[in-house]
C-alpha positions in Angstrom: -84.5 -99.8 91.1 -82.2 -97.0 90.4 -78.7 -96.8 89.6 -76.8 -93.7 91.1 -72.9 -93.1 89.8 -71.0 -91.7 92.6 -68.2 -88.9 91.8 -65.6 -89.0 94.2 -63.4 -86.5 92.6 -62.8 -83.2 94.5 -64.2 -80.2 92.9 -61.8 -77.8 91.6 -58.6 -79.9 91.9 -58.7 -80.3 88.3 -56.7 -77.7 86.6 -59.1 -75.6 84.1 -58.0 -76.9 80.4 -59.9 -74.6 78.8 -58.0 -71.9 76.7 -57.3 -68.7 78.6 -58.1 -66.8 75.2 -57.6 -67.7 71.5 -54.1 -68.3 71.8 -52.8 -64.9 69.7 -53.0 -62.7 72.4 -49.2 -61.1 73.3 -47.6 -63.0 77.0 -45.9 -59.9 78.8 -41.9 -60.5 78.9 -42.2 -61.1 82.7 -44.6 -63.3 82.6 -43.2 -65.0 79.4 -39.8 -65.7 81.5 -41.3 -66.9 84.3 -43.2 -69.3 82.4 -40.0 -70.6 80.9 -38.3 -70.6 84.4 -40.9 -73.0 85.1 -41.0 -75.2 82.1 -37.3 -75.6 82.7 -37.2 -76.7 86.2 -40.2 -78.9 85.9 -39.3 -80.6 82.4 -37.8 -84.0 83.4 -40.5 -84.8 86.1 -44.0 -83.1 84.1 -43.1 -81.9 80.6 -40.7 -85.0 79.7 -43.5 -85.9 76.7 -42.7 -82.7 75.2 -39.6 -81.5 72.9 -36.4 -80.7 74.9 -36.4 -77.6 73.4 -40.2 -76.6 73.8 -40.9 -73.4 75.4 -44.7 -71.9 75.3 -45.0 -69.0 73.2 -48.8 -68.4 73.4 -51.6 -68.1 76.2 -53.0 -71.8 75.1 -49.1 -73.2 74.6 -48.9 -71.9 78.4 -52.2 -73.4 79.9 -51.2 -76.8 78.6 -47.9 -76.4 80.0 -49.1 -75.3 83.3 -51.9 -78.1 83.5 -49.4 -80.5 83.2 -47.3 -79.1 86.1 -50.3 -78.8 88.3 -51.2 -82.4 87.5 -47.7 -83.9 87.6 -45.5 -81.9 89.8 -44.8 -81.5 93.1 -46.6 -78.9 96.1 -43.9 -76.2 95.1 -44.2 -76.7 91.3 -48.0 -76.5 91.9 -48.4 -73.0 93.3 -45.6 -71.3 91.2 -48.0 -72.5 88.1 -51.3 -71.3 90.1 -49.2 -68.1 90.5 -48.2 -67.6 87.0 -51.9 -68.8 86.0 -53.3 -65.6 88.0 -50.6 -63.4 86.7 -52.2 -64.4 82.9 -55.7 -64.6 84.5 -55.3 -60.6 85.0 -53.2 -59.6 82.1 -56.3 -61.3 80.5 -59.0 -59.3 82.5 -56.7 -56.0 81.6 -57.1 -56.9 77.9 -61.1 -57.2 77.9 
């Protein structure tokens, strides 16, 4: 008799932790500030494992901090980092 493994997770609720680039790749200023804006209002509740004074600097600092707000903060936390995540996604799509 066969064994079948059922997945119950939903597909694509997972956030993507795959590097948006190699990581060297400039973060526009406006995009850069935003991120930080984020990463401060959401450090105590999703970022509290990271260094008080941590702000990302690069595209993969700032798709580990986003994953973590997506995973760990709340509705409104969640679509500002999907909305910084698609401001990256087509600064990246610009650069190719």
């Amino acid at each position: 008799m066969a064994a079948f493994i059922l997945d119950l997770t939903p597909p694509g609720n997972t956030p993507n932790l795959e590097p948006m680039d190699d990581g060297t790749r400039q973060i526009p200023p406006e995009i850069l500030e935003a991120m930080h804006r984020l990463v401060e209002a959401n450090r105590l509740q999703c970022l509290w494992f990271m260094r008080e004074d941590y702000l990302p600097r690069s595209a993969i600092e700032a798709d580990r901090a986003l994953a973590a707000i997506e995973l760990h903060g709340d509705r409104q936390a969640w679509a500002e980092a999907r909305k910084i995540r698609a401001w990256l996604s087509r600064t990246t799509s610009a650069a190719s």
